[in-house]
Structure formats: C-alpha cells, structure tokens
N, C-alpha and C positions, 0 to 999 in steps of 0.2 A: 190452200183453199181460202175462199175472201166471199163473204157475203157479196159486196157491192162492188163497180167501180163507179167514180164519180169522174167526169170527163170536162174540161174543158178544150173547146174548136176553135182553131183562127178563123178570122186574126184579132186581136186586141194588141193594145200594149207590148210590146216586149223588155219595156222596162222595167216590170214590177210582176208579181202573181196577183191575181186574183182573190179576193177575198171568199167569196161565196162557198166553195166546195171544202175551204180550210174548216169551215163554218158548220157545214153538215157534216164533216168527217166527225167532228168534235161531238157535235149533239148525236151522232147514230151511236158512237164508241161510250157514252154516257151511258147511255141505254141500251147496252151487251152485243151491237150489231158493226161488224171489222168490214171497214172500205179502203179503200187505196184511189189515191187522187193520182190522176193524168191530167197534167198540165200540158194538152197537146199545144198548146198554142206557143210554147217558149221553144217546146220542140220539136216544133213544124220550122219555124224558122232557122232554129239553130242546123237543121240537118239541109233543109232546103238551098241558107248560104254553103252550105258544103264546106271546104279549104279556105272560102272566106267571110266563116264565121267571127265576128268583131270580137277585139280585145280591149274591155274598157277599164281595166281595175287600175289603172297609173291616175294617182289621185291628181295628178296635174289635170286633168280635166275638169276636178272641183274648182283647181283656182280657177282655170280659164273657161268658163260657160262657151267661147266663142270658137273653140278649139273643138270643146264638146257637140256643139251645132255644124263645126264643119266634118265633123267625123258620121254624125247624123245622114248630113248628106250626101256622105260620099254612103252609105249604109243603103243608102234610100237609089240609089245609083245603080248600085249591085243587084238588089231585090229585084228591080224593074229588069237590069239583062238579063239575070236567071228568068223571070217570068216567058222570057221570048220563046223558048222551048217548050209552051205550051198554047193552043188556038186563044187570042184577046183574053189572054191571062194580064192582067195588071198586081202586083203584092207588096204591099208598101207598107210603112214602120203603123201604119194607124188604119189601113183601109184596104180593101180588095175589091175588084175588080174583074170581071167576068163574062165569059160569051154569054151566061145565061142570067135573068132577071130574075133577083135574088125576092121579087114582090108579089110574081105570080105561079103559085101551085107548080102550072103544071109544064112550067119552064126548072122550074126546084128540083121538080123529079128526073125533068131530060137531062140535068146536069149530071146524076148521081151516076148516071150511066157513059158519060163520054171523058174517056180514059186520052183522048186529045188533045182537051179544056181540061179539064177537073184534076189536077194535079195532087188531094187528097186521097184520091181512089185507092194509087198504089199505096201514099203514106198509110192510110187506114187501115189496106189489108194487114204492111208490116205490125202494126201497133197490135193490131187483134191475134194475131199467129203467136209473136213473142211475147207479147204482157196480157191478153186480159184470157184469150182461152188454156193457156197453161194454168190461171189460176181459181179456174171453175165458177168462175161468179152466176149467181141467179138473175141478178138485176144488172145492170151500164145505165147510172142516171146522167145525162148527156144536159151540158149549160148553155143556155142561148141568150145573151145578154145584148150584143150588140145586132145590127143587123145583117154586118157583115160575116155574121157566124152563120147565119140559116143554111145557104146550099152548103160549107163544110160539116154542120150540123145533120142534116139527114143523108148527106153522102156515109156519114159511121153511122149512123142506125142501118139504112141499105145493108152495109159492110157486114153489118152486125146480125143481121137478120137471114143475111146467105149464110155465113159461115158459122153461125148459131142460134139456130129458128127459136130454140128454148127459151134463149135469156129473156126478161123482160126489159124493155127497155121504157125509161121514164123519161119526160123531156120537161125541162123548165126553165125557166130565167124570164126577163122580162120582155122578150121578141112574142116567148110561146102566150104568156096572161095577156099580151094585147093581141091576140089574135087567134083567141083558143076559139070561139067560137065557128068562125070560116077553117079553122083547122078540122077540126071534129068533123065537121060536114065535107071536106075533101075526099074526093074519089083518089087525086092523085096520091096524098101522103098519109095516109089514116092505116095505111096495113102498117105503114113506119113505126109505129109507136103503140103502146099497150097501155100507157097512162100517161096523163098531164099534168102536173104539177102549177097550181098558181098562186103568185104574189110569193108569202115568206115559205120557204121549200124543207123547213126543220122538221114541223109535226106532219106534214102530209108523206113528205119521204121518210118517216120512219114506221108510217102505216102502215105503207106502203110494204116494204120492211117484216112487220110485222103478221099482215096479213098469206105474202107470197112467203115465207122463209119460215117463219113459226106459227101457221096458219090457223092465227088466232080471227076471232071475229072482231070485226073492226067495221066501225061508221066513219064513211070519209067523209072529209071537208075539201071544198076544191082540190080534190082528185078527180079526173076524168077518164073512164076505164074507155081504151075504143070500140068496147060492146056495149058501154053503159049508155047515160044520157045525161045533163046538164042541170040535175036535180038538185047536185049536194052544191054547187058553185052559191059561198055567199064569205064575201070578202074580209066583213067584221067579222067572222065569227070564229076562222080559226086561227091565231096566231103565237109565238111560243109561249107556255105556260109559267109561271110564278115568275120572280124577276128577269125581267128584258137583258138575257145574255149573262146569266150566270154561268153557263159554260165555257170552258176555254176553246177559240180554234185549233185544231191542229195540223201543225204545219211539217209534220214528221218527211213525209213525200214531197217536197217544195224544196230543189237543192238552189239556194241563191244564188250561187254561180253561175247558174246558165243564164242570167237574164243580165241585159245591157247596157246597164246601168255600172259609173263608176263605184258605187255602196250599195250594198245591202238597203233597197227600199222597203219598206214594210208596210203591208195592207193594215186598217185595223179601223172601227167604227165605234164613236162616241152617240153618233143616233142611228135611227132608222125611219124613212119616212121623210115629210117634209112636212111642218107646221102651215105650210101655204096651199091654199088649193086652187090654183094656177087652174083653169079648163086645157089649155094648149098645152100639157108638159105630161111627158113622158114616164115621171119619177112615180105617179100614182099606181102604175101598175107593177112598181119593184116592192112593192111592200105590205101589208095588209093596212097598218095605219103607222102613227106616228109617235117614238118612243125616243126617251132619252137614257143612257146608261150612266149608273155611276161614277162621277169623277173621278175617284178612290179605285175603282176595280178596272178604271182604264189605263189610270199610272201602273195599277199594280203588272198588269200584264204588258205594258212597254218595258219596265220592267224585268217579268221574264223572260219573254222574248229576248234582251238584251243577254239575259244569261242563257240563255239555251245556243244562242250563237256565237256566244263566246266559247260553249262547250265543243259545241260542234266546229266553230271553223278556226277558234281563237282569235275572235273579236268579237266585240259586241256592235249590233246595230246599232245606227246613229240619225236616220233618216226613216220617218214615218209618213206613210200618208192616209189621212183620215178619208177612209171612203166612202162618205157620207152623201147625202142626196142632199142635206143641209145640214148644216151645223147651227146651233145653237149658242149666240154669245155669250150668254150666262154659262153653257156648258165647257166654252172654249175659253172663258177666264180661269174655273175652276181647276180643272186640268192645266192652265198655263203657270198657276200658282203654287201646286201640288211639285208642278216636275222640279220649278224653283227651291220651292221650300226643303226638296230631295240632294237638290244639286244633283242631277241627273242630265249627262250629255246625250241631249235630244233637240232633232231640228223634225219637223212637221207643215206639212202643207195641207190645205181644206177648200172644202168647196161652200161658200155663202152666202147668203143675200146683202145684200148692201142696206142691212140695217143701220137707226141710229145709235141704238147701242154702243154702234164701233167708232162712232167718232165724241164720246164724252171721253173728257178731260183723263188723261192714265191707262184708258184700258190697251190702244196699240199698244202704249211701252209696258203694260202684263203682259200681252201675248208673246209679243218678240224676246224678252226675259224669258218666259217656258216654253221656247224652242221655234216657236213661227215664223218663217221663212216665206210662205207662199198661201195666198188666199186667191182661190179662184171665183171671181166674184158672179152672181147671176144677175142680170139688169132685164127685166122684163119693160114692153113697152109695147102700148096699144098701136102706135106708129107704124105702119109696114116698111117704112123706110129710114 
C-alpha cells in the first residue's frame, strides 16, 4: 500500500530524471505521507526502443563528445522507425510528434482514444495493471512540465480513470498553471482530473494529501477541485514554508541506469524562480516567486548524493545539473568555492543570464575551479529577428 503515485509522461529528456517529483516525494515523506515516483518517461522509451535500447556507459564517449553525437543520432534514427508503426506518430530524443494537436482541448481528448496514433494507451494500461493498481494508491499526481507531455498526460488520467474511477488524480507542472483557467472551463478534459495544482506543487499536494487520505480540514491555495471554482488561486501566497528547501529530494525510485547518458547526471537546484521579470517567458509560471538556497546545504547534498550512489551502484556521481530557471552568480561563486575548498570531484552545468557579473576579472576561473563545465546562457532581445 502507497498513499501517492507521482508520475512523470513523455517525452523529455532521456538523459537525466527530472527533478520535480524527486522533490515532492521528499516533502510528502517529511510529513508522514509514502509515494513512489514513475518515471514514465525514461521508460516509455527504454521499452519503446525494445532490443535497441542504447548502451552508453563506455566512458570513451566522455572523451569523445563527437562519437557521443553520432550515437545520438543514430538514437534519434531508430526512435523515428519504431514511430512508423503508429498513424503520424513522430518520437524523438527531445520532442513528439502527433496526429493530434497537442494545443486544442478537444483534439487532446480524440487522441486519448485512438489506440492507431496514441502509442501511450497500451503503454499506460501496462503501467497501471502491474505498478500503480497492485499498490492501492488514493491519489496519481501526474507532471506536465513540457508541452509535449499534454496528450501523454491525459491519455494516463483517461487510463486512470477507466481502470480506477476512485483514485484521485492531480495534475500539475508548468503546461497545467499556464492554462489552468481554459482547463477548468473545458467540456473536453475536466472529468480528467479532480484537482490542479499550480506554480510550486510542495504545500498544495500535501493538502491535498491531507485533506483526501487523513481527511483533515484544510484551506487550499491554488488547488482547483473540478467541482470547486477559482477562488483560492493567488500566486504569492502559497509557497514552501520556513527555509527555501530544507528538505532533501528523494531519489530512492530513480534507477540511473536506465537513462542515456554515459554518467550518472544529477538533477539538483541552487534557486527557484527567476530574479527577472521577462513578460514573454515561460519560467513565471514554474514557480510561486523567486528564492535562493544555501550554498552550504547544496554542497552538502552533492555530497550525499555522491554517497548514496556510491552505496548503491559503487560509484559516486560526478556530473550535476543545476536545474534552475536562473542561477544566480553570487550563488554560483559560492557553491563553486565550497566544492574547491572540499576537493570534491564535481563537474556541473546551469542555466544563466548573461550577467556582468561573469565577466569581472577571477570569477569564470572560480567557477570552472568548483566543477563548471556548461552554462546555458539566456540572451533575450526586443529584435524579432
């Protein structure tokens, strides 16, 4: 028996897990309520390449990047012929592709239904038969982060909903808070879901939690019941309690091996939020506001991590990635000094603004010193062209 499952839908990445559900597992289990993460997305693909699922752990691919990209694409090669087996199926290392228009309702819902196209259906039914109804969960909180999750996203609620009218199912990430309003109001997808979860998913899904499982009374904050109404939705007002990520993730259910990458990549977040307030960008709706974590308590759990998988596979991780909506240069000196000062083998890559920060005199050679490899930089510009 498991209170929760927490779901992640392709496609994303399959180089690395996801942060987000490692994240709520950690905060529900803090607070006395047991979930189990499905990380459908590493395998959806791994079962989808079938017999030519990739083998990437020969470090020779670290020396040669260029070796590494042609195995990508011979990856990216295969994905597209298996796809042929399904009607204008397209599935690729970062994107999908579909007969139906993953933007309008009520093409969302025709999808969930044609077993021709929709090569989830069957996946879904297996996952729900052998893992989630053998272990009686009340709730399936399902993550929508990218866009191309939507039609695999409510094709498992459907799934979820035939084969166990009960459960309740919650839906969040950043696709559901930028379109919770037109969702709500849908004829097509509103029997789909029982509640909505928006911006940071900690305190509303342990409410949530609390109210269906130990059915205490509880005032939500952007929770949207699909009986209720759009009263409690207000953005500042609920976000995690006393210090920003004093909890640890956990990543118990997250076997690194399956994902296809030559090492061990590691999720892990030094902010939340973005100090910028861009009108055109996306990142406003991943998070309530904008928080910095301590430098101290993010060495400390690179760190553990390094030891929990040393335990577990008899190596420690060596490759992080900050997955941040922005990083903070003051935050990424701090940490870059910290890991030095440890002698601690770590290499990490982030995502930035092209502050000036980064170009005074010493700070690239502190970062690259505690472990920096890869800055993905954002250049915004009023220019259409």
């Amino acid at each position: 028996m498991v209170d929760s499952f927490l779901v992640n839908t392709p496609v994303s990445s399959p180089l690395h897990p996801q942060l987000n559900l490692p994240l709520l597992k950690g905060y529900l289990g803090a607070n006395g309520y047991s979930s189990t993460v499905i990380d459908c997305n590493i395998d959806f693909f791994n079962k989808f390449m079938g017999d030519c699922r990739p083998n990437l752990v020969d470090p020779a691919y670290l020396e040669n990047p260029l070796q590494l990209l042609e195995s990508y694409n011979n990856i990216e090669a295969l994905l597209l012929e298996r796809s042929q087996e399904f009607d204008q199926l397209g599935v690729g290392l970062r994107n999908l592709s579909m007969k139906y228009d993953r933007t309008m309702f009520g093409s969302v819902a025709a999808a969930t239904h044609d077993e021709l196209a929709n090569p989830f259906i069957s996946y879904f039914d297996q996952i729900i038969s052998e893992r989630i109804l053998p272990a009686s969960p009340k709730i399936v909180g399902i993550a929508t982060t990218f866009q191309d999750q939507i039609i695999p996203t409510f094709t498992l609620a459907s799934r979820i909903r035939l084969a166990a009218p009960r459960v309740k199912i919650v839906l969040g990430g950043q696709m559901i808070t930028r379109c919770y309003e037109s969702l709500f109001k849908s004829n097509h997808l509103r029997d789909l879901f029982d509640y909505l979860v928006l911006w940071d998913g900690e305190v509303p899904l342990l409410n949530i939690h609390r109210y269906e499982i130990s059915s205490e009374d509880v005032v939500f904050t952007n929770v949207i019941s699909r009986d209720g109404d759009l009263s409690n939705v207000n953005r500042r007002s609920e976000s995690i309690p006393g210090k920003f990520l004093s909890f640890s993730p956990d990543f118990t259910d997250i076997d690194y091996n399956d994902y296809w990458f030559p090492e061990y990549l590691i999720p892990l977040q030094t902010t939340r939020g973005c100090y910028a307030r861009c009108s055109f960008c996306a990142i406003p709706y991943g998070s309530n506001r904008y928080r910095v974590r301590d430098a101290v308590a993010v060495v400390d759990e690179i760190q553990s991590i390094q030891n929990e998988t040393f335990e577990r596979y008899g190596r420690r991780a060596v490759y992080f990635k900050f997955m941040e909506d922005t990083s903070a240069p003051s935050t990424l000196l701090e940490v870059s000094d910290l890991i030095s000062e440890r002698g601690l083998d770590v290499q990490w890559e982030t995502f930035a603004r092209l502050e000036k920060a980064f170009v005074a005199p010493g700070v690239m050679e502190r970062l690259y010193a505690g472990g920096c490899r890869k800055i993905h930089w954002g250049l915004e510009t009023s220019d259409p062209d």
